[in-house]
Every structure is written in structure tokens, then in C-alpha cells.
N, C-alpha and C positions, 0 to 999 in steps of 0.2 A: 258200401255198394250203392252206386245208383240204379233201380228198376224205372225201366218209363214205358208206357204204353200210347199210343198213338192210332188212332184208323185214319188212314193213309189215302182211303177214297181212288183207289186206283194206285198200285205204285209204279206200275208204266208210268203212267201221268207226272206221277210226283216223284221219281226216284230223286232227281236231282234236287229237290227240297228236301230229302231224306238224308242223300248223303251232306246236304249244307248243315242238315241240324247236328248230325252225329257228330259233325267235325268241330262244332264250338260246344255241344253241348254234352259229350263226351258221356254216354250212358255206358254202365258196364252192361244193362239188359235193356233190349228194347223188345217189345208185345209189339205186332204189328196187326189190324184188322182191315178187310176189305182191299185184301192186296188187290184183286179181279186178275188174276195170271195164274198161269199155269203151272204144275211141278217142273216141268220141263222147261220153261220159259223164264222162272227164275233169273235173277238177278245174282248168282252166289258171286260172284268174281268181283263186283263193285263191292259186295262186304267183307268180304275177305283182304282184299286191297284196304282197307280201313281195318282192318285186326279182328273181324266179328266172324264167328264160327254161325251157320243159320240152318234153321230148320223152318221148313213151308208143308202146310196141311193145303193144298189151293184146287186140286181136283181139276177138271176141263179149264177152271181158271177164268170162266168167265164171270161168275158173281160171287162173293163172299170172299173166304180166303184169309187164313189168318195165318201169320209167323213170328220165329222169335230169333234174336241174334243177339247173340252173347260176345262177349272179348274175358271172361272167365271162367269156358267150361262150356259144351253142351251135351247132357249123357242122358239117355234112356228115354227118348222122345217117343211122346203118344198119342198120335193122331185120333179125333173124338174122344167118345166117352170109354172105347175098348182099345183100339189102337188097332181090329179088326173091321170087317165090312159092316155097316150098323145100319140101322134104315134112313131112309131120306132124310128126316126130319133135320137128323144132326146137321147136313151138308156144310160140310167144312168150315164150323165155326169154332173148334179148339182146338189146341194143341198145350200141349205139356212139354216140359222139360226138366231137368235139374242143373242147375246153372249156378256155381259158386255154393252149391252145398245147399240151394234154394230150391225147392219144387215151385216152378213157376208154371204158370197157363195162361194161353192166349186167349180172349171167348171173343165171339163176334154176337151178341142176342139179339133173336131174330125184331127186328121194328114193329111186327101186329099192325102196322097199317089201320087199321078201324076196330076200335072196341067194338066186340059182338063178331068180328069177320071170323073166318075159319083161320088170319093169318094169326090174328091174338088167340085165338084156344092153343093155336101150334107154339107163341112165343110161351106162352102158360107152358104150356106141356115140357118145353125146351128146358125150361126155367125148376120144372120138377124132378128131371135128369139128370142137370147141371147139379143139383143138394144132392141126390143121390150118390152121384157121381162122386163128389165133393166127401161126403159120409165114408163112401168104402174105401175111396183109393187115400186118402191121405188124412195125417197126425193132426189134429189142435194144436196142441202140444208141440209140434216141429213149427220150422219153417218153413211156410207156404206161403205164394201170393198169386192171387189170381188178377190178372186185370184186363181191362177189356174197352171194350162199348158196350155197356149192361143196356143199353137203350132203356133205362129207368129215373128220372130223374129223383133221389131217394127222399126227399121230404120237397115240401114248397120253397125252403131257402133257395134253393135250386134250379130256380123255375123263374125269369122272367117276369110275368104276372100270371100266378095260380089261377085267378079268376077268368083268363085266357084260355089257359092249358086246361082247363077241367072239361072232362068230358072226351078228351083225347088221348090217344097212347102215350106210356112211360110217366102217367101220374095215376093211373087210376091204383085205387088199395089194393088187389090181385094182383098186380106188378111189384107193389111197393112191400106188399107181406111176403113175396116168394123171395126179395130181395132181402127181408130182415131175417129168415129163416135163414142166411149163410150167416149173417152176423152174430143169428144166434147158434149158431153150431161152433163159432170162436174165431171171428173173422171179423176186422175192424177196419173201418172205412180210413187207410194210412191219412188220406189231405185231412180230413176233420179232426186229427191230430193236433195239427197245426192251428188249421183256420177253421172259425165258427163262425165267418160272415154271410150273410145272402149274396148276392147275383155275384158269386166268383164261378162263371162260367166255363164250359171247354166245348163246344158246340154251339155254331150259330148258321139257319139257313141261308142260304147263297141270295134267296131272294127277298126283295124291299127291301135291302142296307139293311139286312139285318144286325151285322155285325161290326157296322159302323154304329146304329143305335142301340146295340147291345141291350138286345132282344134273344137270348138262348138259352141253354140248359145246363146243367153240370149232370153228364151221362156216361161220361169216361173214366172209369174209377179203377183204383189201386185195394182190393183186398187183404188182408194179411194178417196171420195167427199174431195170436197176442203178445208171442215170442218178439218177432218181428218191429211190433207198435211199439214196445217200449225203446226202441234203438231208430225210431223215426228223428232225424234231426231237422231236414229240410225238406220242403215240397213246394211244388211252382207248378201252376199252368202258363203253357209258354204260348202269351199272347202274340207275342213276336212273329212267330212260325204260321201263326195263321193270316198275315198281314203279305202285301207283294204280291209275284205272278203266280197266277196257277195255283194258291193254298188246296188244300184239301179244306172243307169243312170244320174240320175236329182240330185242336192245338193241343199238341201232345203234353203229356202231365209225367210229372219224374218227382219221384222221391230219393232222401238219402236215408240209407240206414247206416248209424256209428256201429 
């Protein structure tokens, strides 16, 4: 099974970059975050036309938005942390599924904008719902993958130059501890499976070439119980996709499980 996740940065924008990835790169599950559309407004008939059954959390559709499209299997979808009305905070940054026998989750985590702002107490907060969350509704022991745009980059390998990034959101320890709290509940970072090198990025800003001089973050991550990690064979971030007209920001990241 291949899982891959992607924030898509508008999929108005980028549908047609989405369906060009789907078609060479042939995910059985795809996570999708910051669709910015609406339930209604959806796209299902362009996924469907390619084999993928989908589910969208996107609300008025104008900011955030997360989905997931599968080609085996979509059962038991659960919009937030209840799959009822929650309070704002959540604003439609998960979604759940079971897909090929896999409880998988979309997350969108909130950016915090400026350590100290009232946006980082709410990314904190977001971030102590998501463990909870994570704690009641599902197994260590099974298989689970959550993945997303954690908007955390999880150590400095990760990170451009640390000495840069300090001081600003997705590096600081309160970011990085509520991140190891899912790892320590039985949830393993799938790419560092693989690779153990620094700057294998998957996010780079639009502005100053950033991504020409390969200046970004690795903030796009694949979770998944220990089940899972041992049947990890391959994983890629696909620099590819973020190159050409119109990219989204993010270059989507896909593992294989044997």
C-alpha cells in the first residue's frame, strides 16, 4: 500500500497538478490539506474518474480543509476530533478514515504565526487534542497513520539553518515536545525509517528562490504505529511536483508499506 500526503494550498488552484501526480504516481491513499473549498464545491467526479473514493472535512471552504482519497476502501469517516459539532479551534483540520484495513487521518496543524501570539497557544492547544484524541479513538498496537502538515519541523536536521529558524514557529521545544508525545504513545516518524539525512526537505517559501536555493523544512510527515514501520519499504519526497506552473508550496511525501 502506498499512503501519501500532500497540502495542496488551494485545490481549485492545483487540482490539475493533483490529478497529474495521481496519474504517475499512483497512491492507493492520498491526505490532502488546505484544500480552501467547500463540501459542496468539491471536486469528487475528477477522483472518481481516476478510481479514488473521497472524503472532505472543508466547511464554508474558504481556509483550511483537509481530505483523503483512497482507490481501496473508504469506511467510517470522522470529521474532527468527534465527528459532531466541536468548537472552533478544531476548524476543519482532520479527518479520519479507514482505508485498506488502515485507520488513516488527514491533520492540517494550526501555523501559531508568532511564538507568544494567541495563534501559538491555540496551535499548543490544537496539538494537546490531537494526543488525546489519538489516546481514545485508536490502537498502538493496530494500524494507524496519521499524516499531515504537522507545521513542526521535528528536530534541526530538518530545518534549513537552525540558527535562522530559532526563535520562530515549528522549532521551538513546545512544538517539538507535543510532537514527541504522539511518538511516544507508538507512532514513528515512517521517512526516518528510511533516511537519516538533514535538509531532505518538503516545504519551501514561495518567496526569495527559496526553493531554488533550498532554504525549507521537513513539516509534512507520515505517522504510523509500529505495526506499520516494520513493513515500511520505500519513501520519497517528491521534489518533482513542487517544480513547474502553479506548485503548491509543499511536495508531497508517499510511502510504501510491504
Amino acid at each position: 500500500m502506498r499512503i501519501a500526503t500532500w497540502n495542496v494550498n488551494s485545490l481549485k488552484a492545483r487540482l490539475p497538478r493533483v490529478e497529474e501526480w495521481l496519474g504517475y504516481a499512483h497512491p492507493d491513499v492520498l491526505c490532502m490539506q488546505e484544500t480552501k473549498i467547500s463540501d459542496a464545491a468539491f471536486p469528487t467526479m475528477a477522483f472518481e474518474a481516476l478510481g479514488y473514493e473521497v472524503a472532505h472535512h472543508g466547511g464554508a471552504g474558504r481556509w483550511n480543509g483537509v481530505a483523503i482519497a483512497s482507490r481501496v476502501g473508504i469506511d467510517d469517516a470522522v470529521a474532527g476530533f468527534s465527528g459532531e459539532d466541536e468548537a472552533e479551534i478544531v476548524e476543519t483540520r482532520l479527518l479520519s478514515a479507514t482505508c485498506g484495513g488502515v485507520r488513516v487521518s488527514s491533520v492540517y496543524v494550526p501555523n501559531g504565526r508568532s511564538v507568544g501570539s494567541e495563534h501559538y497557544d491555540a496551535k499548543l492547544e490544537w496539538l494537546d487534542n490531537l494526543a488525546a484524541h489519538v489516546r481514545q479513538s485508536c490502537d498502538p498496537d493496530g494500524e494507524v497513520a496519521i499524516c499531515g502538515d504537522f507545521n513542526i519541523a521535528p528536530d534541526d536536521r530538518d530545518v534549513w539553518d537552525p540558527r535562522k529558524a530559532s526563535g520562530g514557529t515549528h522549532v521551538t521545544p513546545a512544538e517539538r515536545e507535543r510532537l514527541q508525545r504522539l511518538l511516544d504513545w507508538g507512532l514513528v516518524d515512517a521517512f526516518r525509517t528510511r533516511y537519516q539525512d538533514d535538509r531532505l526537505f518538503s516545504w519551501w517559501d514561495y518567496r526569495a528562490g527559496d526553493f531554488h536555493q533550498h532554504r525549507g523544512m521537513r513539516i509534512d510527515l507520515v505517522l504510523v504505529t509500529r505495526k506499520l514501520a516494520e513493513r515500511v519499504g520505500y519513501a520519497l519526497i517528491d521534489r518533482f511536483a513542487r517544480k513547474g506552473k502553479l506548485p503548491s508550496d509543499h511536495a508531497p511525501l508517499f510511502v510504501d508499506f510491504e
